[in-house]
C-alpha positions in Angstrom: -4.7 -30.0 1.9 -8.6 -30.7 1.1 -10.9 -32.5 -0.7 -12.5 -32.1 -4.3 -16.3 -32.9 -4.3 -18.1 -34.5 -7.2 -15.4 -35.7 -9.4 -17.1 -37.4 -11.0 -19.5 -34.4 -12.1 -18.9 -30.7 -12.2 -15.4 -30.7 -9.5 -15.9 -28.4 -6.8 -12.5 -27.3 -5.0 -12.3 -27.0 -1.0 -8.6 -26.7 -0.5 -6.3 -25.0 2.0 -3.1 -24.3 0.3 0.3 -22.9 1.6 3.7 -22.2 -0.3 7.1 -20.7 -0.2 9.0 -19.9 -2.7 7.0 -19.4 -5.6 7.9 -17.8 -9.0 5.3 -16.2 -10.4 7.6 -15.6 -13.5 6.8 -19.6 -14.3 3.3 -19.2 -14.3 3.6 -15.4 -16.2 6.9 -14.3 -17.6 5.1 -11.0 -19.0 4.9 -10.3 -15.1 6.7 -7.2 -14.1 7.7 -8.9 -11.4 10.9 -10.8 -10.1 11.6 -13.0 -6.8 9.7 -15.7 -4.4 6.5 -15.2 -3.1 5.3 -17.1 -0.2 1.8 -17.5 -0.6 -1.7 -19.0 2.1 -4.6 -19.4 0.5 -7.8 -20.7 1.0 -9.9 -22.2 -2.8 -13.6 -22.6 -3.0 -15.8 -23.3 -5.8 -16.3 -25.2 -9.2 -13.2 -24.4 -11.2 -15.7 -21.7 -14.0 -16.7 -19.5 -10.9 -13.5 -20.2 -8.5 -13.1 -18.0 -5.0 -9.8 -17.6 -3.7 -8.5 -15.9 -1.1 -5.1 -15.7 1.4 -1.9 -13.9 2.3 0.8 -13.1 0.2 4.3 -12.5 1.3 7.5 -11.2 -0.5 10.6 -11.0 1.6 13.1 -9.8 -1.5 11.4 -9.2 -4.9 11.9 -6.5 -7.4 8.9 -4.9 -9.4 9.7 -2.9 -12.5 13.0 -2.5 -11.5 12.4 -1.2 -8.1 12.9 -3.4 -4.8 10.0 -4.3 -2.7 11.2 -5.9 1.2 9.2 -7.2 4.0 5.9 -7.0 2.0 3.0 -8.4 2.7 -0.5 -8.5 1.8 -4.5 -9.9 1.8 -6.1 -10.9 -1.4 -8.9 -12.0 -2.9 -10.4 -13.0 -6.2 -13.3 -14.5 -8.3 -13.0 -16.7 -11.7 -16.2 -16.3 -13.6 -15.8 -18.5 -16.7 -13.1 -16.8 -18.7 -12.9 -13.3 -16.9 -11.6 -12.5 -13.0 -11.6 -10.3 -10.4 -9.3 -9.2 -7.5 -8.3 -7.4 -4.9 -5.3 -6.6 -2.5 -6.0 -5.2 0.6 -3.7 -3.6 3.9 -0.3 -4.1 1.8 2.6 -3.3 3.8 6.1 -3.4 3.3 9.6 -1.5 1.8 9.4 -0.2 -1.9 12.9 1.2 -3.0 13.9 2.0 0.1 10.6 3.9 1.4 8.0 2.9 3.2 4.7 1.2 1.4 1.5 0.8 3.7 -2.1 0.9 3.4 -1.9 -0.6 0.0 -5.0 -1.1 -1.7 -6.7 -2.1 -4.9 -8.9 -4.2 -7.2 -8.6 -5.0 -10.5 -11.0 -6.6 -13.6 -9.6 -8.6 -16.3 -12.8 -9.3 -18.6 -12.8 -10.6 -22.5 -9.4 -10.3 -22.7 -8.9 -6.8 -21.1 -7.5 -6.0 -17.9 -8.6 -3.1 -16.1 -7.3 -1.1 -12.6 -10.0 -0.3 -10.9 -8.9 1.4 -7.9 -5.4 2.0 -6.5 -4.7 3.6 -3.2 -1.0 3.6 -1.8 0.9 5.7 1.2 4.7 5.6 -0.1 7.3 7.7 2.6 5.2 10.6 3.8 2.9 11.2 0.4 -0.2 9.2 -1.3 -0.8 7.7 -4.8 -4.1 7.0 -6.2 -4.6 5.6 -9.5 -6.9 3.7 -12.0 -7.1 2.7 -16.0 -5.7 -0.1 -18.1 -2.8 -2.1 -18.1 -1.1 -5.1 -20.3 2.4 -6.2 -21.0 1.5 -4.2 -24.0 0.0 -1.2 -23.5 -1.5 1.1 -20.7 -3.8 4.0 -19.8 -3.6 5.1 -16.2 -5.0 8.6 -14.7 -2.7 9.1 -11.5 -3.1 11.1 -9.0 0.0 11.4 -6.7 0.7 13.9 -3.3 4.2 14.6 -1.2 5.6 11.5 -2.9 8.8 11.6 -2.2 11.4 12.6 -5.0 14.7 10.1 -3.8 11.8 7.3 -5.5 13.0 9.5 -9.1 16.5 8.8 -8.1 16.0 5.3 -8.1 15.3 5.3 -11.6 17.3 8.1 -12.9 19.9 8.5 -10.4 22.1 11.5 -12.5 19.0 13.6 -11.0 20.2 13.4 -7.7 16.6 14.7 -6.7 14.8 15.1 -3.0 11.9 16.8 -1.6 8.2 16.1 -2.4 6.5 15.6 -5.8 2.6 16.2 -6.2 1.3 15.0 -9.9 -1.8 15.0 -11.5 -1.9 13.2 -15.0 -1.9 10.2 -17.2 0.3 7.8 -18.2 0.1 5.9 -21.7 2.2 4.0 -23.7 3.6 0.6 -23.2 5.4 -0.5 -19.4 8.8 -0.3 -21.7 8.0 3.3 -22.7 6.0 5.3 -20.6 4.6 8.8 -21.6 3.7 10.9 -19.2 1.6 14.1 -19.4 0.3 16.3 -16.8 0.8 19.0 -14.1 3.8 18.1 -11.6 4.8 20.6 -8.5 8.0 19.9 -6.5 8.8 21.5 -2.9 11.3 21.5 -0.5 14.6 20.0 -2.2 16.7 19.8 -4.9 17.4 18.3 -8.4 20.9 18.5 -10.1 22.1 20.0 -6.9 20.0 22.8 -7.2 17.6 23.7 -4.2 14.5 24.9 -5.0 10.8 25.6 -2.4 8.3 24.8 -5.2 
């Protein structure tokens, strides 16, 4: 619901808006993403300098191959022209069987370019914190990463049969299909291949 003033001019957009079950593989099938979103928003502005902002919810999704339950988040975001910005705030919800919270983050897409500018995440008992480029194409991340919990490495490479905590500081470049990772890892308290280990 809402109104568009000046149609007849330069439109300017007042509109409450409210969804469920939303693809966003329809609108961007580069997305990493699978599954409905249910989505509240609140749009503002001429179309070249937009303002948005609103809840997001995803009940069942999957994102790079891991799941993601129960979450749900704030946004916000700014269209200027052909560039954007946004931001996530207070995310909360189940990723591959652990819990997310305090999820946080804004990101910059400008002349073609999209850039992380901050990323803050509590996953089970550890931390992440990240920032750098990404694309469907290509990415450049440093990462920063404390007490995550090593059953998330099982999810992707389950003959690992890995647990304890994993603390990480590095980089991660390549493409989302082949990511390289270098850097300095420690794992404490558990095991991997069956074989215990303290750090």
């Amino acid at each position: 619901s809402g109104k568009i003033l000046h149609p007849m001019g330069e439109p300017e957009l007042q509109i409450q808006l409210k969804a469920e079950s939303v693809d966003p593989q329809v609108i961007d099938s580069t997305l990493p993403f699978s599954g409905k979103v249910g989505i509240e928003a609140n749009l503002s502005g001429e179309w070249k300098v937009l303002h948005a902002e609103g809840r997001l919810r995803v009940d069942d999704g999957n994102i790079s191959g891991w799941s993601l339950a129960g979450f749900s988040t704030r946004f916000a975001g700014r269209r200027n022209g052909g560039d954007w910005t946004g931001s996530v705030t207070d995310g909360q919800g189940t990723l591959a069987g652990e819990a997310l919270r305090d999820l946080d983050f804004s990101i910059l897409q400008q002349q073609g370019q999209l850039q992380l500018q901050a990323l803050s995440v509590r996953i089970g008992s550890g931390s992440v914190a990240a920032n750098g480029s990404l694309g469907p194409e290509a990415l450049d991340l440093n990462v920063t990463a404390a007490s995550v919990p090593m059953s998330l490495l099982s999810r992707t490479y389950p003959e690992f049969q890995a647990s304890g905590a994993l603390d990480f500081i590095g980089r991660l470049t390549g493409s989302p299909a082949d990511v390289q990772i270098a850097g300095t890892f420690m794992a404490v308290d558990g095991s991997v291949l069956q074989q215990p280990f303290t750090r």
